[in-house]
Structures are given as C-alpha cells and as structure tokens.
PLY file of the C-alpha trace (Angstrom):
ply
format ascii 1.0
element vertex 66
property float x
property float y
property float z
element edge 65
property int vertex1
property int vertex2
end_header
-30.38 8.84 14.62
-27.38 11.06 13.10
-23.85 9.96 14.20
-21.40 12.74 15.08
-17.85 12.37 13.20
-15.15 14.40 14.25
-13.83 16.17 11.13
-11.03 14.64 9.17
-7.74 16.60 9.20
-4.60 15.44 7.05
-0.97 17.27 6.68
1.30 17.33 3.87
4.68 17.89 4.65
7.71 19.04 2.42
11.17 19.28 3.76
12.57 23.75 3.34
16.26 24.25 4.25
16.45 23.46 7.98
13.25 22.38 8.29
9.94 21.32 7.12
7.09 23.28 5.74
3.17 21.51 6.60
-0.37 22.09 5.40
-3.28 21.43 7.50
-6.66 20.32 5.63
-9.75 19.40 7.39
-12.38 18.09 5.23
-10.47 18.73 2.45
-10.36 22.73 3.05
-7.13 24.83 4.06
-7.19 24.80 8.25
-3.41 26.16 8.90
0.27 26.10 7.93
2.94 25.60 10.11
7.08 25.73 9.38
8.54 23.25 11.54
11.84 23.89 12.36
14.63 22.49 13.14
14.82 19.79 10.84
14.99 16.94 13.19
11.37 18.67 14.77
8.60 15.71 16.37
6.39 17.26 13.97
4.23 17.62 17.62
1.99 20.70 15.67
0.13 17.56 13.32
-0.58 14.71 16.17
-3.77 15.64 15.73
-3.98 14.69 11.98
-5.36 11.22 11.14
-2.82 11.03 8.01
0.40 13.03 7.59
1.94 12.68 4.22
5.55 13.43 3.62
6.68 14.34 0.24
10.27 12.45 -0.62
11.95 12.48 -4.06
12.56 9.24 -5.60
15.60 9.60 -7.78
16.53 13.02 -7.49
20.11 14.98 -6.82
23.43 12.90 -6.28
21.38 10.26 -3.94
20.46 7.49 -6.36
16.86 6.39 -3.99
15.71 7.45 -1.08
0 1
1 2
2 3
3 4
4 5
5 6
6 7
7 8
8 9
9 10
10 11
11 12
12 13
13 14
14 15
15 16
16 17
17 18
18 19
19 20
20 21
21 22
22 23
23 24
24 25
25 26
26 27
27 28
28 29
29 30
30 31
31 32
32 33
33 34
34 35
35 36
36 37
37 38
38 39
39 40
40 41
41 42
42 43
43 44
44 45
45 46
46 47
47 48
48 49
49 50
50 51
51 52
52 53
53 54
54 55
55 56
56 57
57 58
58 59
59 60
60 61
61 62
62 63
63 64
64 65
C-alpha cells in the first residue's frame, strides 16, 4: 500500500526596493517567482508553501540588529 504525499513547496523571500522578490521550490526544483509588491504585501501568492523563509541581514547598514 503506497501513501500519496502532496509535494513539498517552500519560498524564499528577499526584500527589492518597495517590495519583496520570492522563489517557489517544490521538491526542491524551481516551480515560480513572484515580485510582491508593495512592501507591506500579505505575501497571499505563498499560503500554499509549507515553509517560507525570509532572508534578513544581521548587522548590516546604519541599523546595528535586526
């Protein structure tokens, strides 16, 4: 007896000047992009993603964490 698993899909996510910029993978392949805009977006385009990572830079710039 075979169980049927839905395919995996995860997003990274990287902020772009007034907005965000998001790959799609699904089972580890390239499935879409999408550029999310404006910046406050509900990021609506990935609720279908079991993870969503969103890169942040530690340290960077005048800010002295995040």
């Amino acid at each position: 007896m075979f169980a049927i698993v839905p395919s995996v899909r995860v997003a990274g996510v990287d902020g772009i000047k007034g907005g965000w910029v998001a790959i799609v993978l699904e089972e580890g392949r390239f499935a879409r992009d999408h550029l999310l805009r404006p910046v406050d977006a509900d990021f609506a385009e990935l609720n279908d993603a079991l993870v969503v990572a969103i890169a942040i830079p530690i340290g960077f710039g005048p800010r002295e964490a995040d």
